[in-house]
C-alpha positions as CSV (number, residue, x, y, z in Angstrom):
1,X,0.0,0.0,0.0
2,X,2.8,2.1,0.5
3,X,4.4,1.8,-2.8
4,X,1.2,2.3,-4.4
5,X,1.0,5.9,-2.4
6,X,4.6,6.8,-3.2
7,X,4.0,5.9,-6.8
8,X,1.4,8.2,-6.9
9,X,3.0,10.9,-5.4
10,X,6.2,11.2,-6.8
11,X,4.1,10.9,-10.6
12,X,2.2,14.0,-9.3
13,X,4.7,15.6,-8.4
14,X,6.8,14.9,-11.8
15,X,3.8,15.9,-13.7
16,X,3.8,19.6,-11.7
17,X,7.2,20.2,-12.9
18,X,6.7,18.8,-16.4
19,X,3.3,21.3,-15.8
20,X,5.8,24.3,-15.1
21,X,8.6,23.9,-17.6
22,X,5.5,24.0,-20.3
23,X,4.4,27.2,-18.8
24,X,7.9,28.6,-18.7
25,X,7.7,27.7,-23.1
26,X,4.4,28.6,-23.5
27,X,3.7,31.8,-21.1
28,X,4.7,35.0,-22.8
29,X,6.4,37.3,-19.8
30,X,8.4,36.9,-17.0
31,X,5.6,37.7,-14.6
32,X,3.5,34.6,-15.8
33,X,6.6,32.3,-16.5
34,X,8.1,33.1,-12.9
35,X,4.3,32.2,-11.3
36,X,3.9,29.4,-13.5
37,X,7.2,27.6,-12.3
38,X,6.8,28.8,-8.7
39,X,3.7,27.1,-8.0
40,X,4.2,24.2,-10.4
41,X,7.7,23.2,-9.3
42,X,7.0,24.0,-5.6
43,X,4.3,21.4,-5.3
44,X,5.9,19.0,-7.8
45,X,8.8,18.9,-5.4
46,X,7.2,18.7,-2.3
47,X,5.0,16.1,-3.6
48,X,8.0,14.0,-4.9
49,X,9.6,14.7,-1.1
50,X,6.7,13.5,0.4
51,X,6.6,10.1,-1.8
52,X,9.9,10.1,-0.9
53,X,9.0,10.4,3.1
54,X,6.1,7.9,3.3
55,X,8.6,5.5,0.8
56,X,11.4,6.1,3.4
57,X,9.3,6.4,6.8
58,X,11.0,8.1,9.5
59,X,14.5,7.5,9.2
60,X,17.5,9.7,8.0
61,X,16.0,10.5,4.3
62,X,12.6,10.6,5.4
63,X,13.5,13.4,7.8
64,X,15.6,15.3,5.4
65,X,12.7,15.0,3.1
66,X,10.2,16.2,5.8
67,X,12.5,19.1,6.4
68,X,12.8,19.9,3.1
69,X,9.1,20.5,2.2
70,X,8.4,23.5,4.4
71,X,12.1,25.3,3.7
72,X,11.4,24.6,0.3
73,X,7.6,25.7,0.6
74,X,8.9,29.2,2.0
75,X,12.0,29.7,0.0
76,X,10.4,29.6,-3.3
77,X,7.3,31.9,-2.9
78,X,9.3,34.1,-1.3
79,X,12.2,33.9,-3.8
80,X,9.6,34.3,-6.7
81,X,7.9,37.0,-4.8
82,X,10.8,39.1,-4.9
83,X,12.2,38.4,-8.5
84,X,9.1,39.6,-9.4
85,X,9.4,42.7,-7.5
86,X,13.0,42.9,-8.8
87,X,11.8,42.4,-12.8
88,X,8.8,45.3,-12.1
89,X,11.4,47.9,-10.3
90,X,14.0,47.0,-13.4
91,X,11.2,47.8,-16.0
92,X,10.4,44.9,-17.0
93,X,6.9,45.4,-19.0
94,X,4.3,43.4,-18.9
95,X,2.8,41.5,-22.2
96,X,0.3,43.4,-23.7
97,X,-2.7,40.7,-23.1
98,X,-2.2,41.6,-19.3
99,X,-5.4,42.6,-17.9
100,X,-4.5,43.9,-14.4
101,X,-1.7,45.5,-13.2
102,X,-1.6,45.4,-9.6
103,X,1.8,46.8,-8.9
104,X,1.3,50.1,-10.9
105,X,0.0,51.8,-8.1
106,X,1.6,49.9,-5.0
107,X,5.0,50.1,-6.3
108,X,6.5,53.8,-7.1
């Protein structure tokens, strides 16, 4: 039963990232390439550490594995989060199919 649930997991979790390399082709600025592989990759990594936990159990790579998922949880938003921010005070313009632009009058 436990194989069956790591299988599972760690095929989620490849098809996230497989999810958010085709955005980063596909998207067409860095604002909705960058969100794309954030959320993607974050959740296709912490579901493949999490197949790797329950695989594991709770020995020395399960609890590097359950360490990993909230550091890598954080890390990433917030890493995204202020590339982002880094790309809009840089200039950086948004594609012209944007509807909203949220920083415009946050940011100055």
């Amino acid at each position: 039963m436990n194989d069956m649930i790591t299988v599972i997991l760690i095929c989620t979790g490849v098809l996230f990232n497989i999810f958010g390399c085709i955005g980063l082709i596909r998207l067409p600025d860095v604002y909705n390439r960058l969100q794309s592989a954030t959320k993607c990759v974050t959740l296709g990594c912490c579901s493949i550490l999490l197949g790797a936990l329950i695989h594991f159990g709770i020995g020395s790579a399960g609890m590097k594995a359950l360490i990993a998922i909230p550091i890598l949880f954080f890390s990433a938003t917030v890493a995204a989060h202020a590339l982002i921010r880094g790309a809009y005070h840089f200039g950086t313009g948004l594609d012209k199919r944007t509807v909203k632009d949220d920083y415009k009058n946050a940011v100055k």
